[in-house]
N, C-alpha and C positions, 0 to 999 in steps of 0.2 A: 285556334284557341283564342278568345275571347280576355282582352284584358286591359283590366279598370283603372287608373289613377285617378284617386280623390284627391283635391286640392280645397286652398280658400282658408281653413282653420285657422287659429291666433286665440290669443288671450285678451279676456272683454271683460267688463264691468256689468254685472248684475243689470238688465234692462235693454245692454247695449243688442246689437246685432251683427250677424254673420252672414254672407252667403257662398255655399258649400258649392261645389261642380263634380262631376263623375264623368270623365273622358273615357269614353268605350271604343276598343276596336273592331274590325268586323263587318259585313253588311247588313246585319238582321239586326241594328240598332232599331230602327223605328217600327219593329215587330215584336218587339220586348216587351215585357211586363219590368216592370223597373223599378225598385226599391232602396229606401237609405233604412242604414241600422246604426246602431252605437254599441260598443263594448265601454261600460264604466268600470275603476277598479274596483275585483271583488264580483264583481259583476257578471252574469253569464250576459251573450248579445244580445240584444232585443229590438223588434222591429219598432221603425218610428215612420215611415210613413209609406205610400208607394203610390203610383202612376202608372197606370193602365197605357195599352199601343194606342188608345183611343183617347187617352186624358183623362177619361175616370179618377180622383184622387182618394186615397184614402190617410187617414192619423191616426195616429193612437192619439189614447182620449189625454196622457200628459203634453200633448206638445199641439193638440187642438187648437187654432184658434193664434197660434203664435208661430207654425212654422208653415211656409207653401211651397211644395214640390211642383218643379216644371220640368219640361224638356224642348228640347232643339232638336229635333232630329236631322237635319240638316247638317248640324255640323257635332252629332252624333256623342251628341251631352247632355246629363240630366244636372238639376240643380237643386239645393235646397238652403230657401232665405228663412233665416230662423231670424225673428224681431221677440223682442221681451227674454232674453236668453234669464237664464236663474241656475244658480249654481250646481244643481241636481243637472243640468243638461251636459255639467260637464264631461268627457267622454272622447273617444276615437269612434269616428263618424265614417260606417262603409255603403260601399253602393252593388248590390249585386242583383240578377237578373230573379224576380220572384220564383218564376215558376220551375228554374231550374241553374238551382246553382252552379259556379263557373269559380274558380281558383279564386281566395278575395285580395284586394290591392292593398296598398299600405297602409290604407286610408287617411284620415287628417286630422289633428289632435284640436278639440275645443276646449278652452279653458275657462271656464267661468266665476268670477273671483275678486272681489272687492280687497 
């Protein structure tokens, strides 16, 4: 069984930035399709970006432009650097496998907030 810690979160100034990690266990990390999501309060989750086994990336069209998903397969970690943060981003940030979900982790709380 397959399992996630999201780490990296904190509380930042409107502009500032973050960058998020997704430790996966396993061996079929660099065969993954791999995506970050958020839960905001109130909120149902919603995808925000993902990374193909091949690098493919993809965003949604609010975080376009200001956030870049990577990965390390190597040492079996996805990443995501969020620059221009704004306070609508704020949210608990997960990382789970696109094409076929897997138990989700704690994930990591972003605060964003003048």
């Amino acid at each position: 069984q397959v399992q996630l810690v999201e780490s990296g979160g904190g509380s930042v100034q409107p502009g500032g930035s973050l960058r998020l990690s997704c430790a996966a266990s396993g061996s079929m990390f660099s065969a993954i399709h791999w995506g970050w999501y958020r839960l905001a309060p109130g909120k149902q989750r919603e995808w925000v970006a993902d990374i193909t086994w091949d690098g493919i990336t993809h965003y949604a069209n609010s975080v376009k432009g200001r956030f870049t998903i990577s990965r390390d397969n190597a040492k079996n970690t996805m990443y995501l650097q969020m620059n221009n943060l704004k306070p609508e981003d704020t949210a608990v940030y997960y990382c789970n496998n696109v094409r076929s979900k897997v138990a989700w982790g704690q994930g990591t709380q972003v605060t964003v907030s003048s």
